[in-house]
N, C-alpha and C positions, 0 to 999 in steps of 0.2 A: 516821375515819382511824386506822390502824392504831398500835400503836408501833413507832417506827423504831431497830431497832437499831445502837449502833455499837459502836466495836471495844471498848470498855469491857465493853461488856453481854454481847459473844461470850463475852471472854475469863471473867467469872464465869461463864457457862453451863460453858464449855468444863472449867472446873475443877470444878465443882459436879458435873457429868456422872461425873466420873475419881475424885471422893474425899472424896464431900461432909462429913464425916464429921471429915477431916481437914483440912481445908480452910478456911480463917479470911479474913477479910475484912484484914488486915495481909499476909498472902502476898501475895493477890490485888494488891491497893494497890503493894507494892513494884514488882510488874514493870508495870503501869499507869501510871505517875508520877502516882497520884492519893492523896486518902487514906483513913484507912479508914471514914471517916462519908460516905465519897461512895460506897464499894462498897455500904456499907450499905443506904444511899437506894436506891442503885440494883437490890439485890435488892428489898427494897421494892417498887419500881416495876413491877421485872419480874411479882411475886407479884401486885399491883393488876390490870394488864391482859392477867393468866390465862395468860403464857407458862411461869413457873414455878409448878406445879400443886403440886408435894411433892418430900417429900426420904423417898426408902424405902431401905429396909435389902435388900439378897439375900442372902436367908436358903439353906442346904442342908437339905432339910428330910430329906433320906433321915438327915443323921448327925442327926437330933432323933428318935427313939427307930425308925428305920430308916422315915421314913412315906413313903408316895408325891405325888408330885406327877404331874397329870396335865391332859391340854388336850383339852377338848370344842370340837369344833365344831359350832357350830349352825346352826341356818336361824330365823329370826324373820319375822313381817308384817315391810314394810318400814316402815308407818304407826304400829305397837307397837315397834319396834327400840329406840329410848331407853327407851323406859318400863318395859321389859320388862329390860333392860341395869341398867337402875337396880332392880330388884327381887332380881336374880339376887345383886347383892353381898348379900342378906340371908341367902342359905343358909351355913349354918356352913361351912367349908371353901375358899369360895368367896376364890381371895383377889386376882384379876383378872379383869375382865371388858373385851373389846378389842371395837368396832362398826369392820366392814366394809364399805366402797361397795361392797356387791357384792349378787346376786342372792342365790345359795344359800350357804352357810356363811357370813353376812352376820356372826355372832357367834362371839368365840373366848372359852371361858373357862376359866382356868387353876386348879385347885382343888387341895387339898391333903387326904388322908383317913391314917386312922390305919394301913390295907389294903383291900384290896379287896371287903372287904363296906360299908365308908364309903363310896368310891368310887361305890359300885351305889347307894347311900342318894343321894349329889348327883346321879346321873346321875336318878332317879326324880324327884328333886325341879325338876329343869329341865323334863324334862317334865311336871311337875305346874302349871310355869308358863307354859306354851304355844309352849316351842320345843321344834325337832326335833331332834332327834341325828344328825349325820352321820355322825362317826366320832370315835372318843377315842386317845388314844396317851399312854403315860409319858414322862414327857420324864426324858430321862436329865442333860443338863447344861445349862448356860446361861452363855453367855459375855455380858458388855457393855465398852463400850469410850466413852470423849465421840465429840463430833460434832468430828472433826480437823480441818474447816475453819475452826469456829471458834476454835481454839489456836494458837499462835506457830508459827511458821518452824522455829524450832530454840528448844530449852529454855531455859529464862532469858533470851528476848531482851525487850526493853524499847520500848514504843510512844513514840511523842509525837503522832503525829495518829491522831484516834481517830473521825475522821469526815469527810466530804468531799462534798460536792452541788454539780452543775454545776447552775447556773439558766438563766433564758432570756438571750440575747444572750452576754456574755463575763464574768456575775457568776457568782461564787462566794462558797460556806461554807464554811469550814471551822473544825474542833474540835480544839484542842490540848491536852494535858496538858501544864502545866506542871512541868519538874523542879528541882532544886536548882541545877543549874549552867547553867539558862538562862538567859540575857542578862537576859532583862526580871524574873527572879525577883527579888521584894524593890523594887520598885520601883511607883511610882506612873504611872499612864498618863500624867501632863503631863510626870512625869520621861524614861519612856522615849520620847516624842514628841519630848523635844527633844534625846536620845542619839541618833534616827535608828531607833532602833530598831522603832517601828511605822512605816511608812512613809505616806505624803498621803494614798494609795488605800486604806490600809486601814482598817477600822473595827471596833474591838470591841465587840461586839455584845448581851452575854452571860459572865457568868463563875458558872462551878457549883462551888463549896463545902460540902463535908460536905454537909447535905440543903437547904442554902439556895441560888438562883441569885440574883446580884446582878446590878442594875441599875447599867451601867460607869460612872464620873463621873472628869474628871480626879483627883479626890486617891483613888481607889480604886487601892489596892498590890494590886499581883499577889504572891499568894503559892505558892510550893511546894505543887504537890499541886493546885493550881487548875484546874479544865477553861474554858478560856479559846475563846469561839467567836468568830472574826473574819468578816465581807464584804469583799469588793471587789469594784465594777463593771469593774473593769478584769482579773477574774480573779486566783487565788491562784496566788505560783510561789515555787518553793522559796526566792528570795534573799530575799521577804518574808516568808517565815515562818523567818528564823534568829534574828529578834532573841526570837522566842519558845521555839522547843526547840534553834535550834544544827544541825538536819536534819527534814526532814519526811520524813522515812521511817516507815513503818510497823514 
């Protein structure tokens, strides 16, 4: 089974995407209401089950002593495609290598040479490793931008449910962030059970702290910065979920 992400995990992607560079695990935390040993865990996790591969630099390589950058496309077996993918990054210059579903220009590789007699040396050398040349181009610029769906509404806004699964018949999951000025902050589940605050149907299920998830027990305090997962067979609605954020808005 896959990992399943939620709106936690978007929102690092989403920023990691924009400015990794600059970009701290305490930003991220503030607009999450989580903290930052949970963003932490949570790249972690992402880096574990292969959705976050690396964190690269886009470099201008023409202002590094004027050099060209250029994109081969190739044709490979389809049976050699990986293998063949994975040898290509050994040529000097080579500094991407992209595999295509597709029949003919199945490989794109983006290489970097000092001018166009380097250029001619990597294009030799691909063919030395058993793909074809289709056609090659300079690439003049390169823009990137994050994946926008995975980012807020509008800048600085602030989650509290960070995940939501309808189940079979009328139960529900759901994943909250806890913040500072929620109701149940600072308090203990038998405490906030007998404030009204969880309600009969619901049941918490789960709470995820910096890189530990706890097993809930009445004297277990919820604390600020908590990812608190509740059930109910009777389905989540907003009035039960404000003794924990105060609104279940995204």
């Amino acid at each position: 089974m896959g990992y399943r992400l939620d709106e936690i995990d978007r929102r690092i992607i989403y920023y990691l995407m924009r400015n990794a560079r600059d970009t701290s695990a305490p930003q991220i935390a503030s607009e999450v209401n989580v903290s930052s040993g949970t963003i932490r865990n949570r790249i972690q996790q992402l880096e574990d089950h292969g959705i976050l591969t690396g964190f690269h630099a886009n470099v201008d390589f023409e202002r590094v002593d004027g050099r060209l950058t250029n994109q081969f496309t190739c044709t490979a077996p389809v049976p050699n495609r990986e293998t063949l993918a994975q040898r290509i990054l050994e040529i000097p210059g080579v500094v991407n290598v992209r595999e295509l579903m597709t029949g003919r220009g199945n490989i794109q590789v983006k290489a970097v040479g000092k001018d166009t007699s380097d250029l001619s040396r990597i294009a030799r050398e691909l063919s030395n490793r058993g793909l074809e040349i289709e056609g090659e181009d300079l690439i003049q610029n390169e823009r990137f931008q994050p994946y926008h769906p995975f980012g807020p509404d509008k800048e600085g806004s602030h989650i509290s449910m960070t995940d939501f699964v309808s189940l079979s018949g009328e139960a529900d999951v759901a994943e909250l962030a806890i913040s500072e000025d929620s109701p149940i902050a600072d308090k203990t589940l038998k405490e906030a059970g007998a404030e009204g605050l969880i309600g009969d149907d619901i049941l918490v299920i789960a709470i995820e702290r910096d890189d530990s998830m706890l097993t809930p027990r009445g004297d277990t305090r919820i604390r600020p910065d908590d990812v608190v997962t509740v059930f109910s067979r009777e389905g989540v609605s907003d009035d039960a979920l404000e003794g924990f954020s105060g609104t279940a808005t995204v």
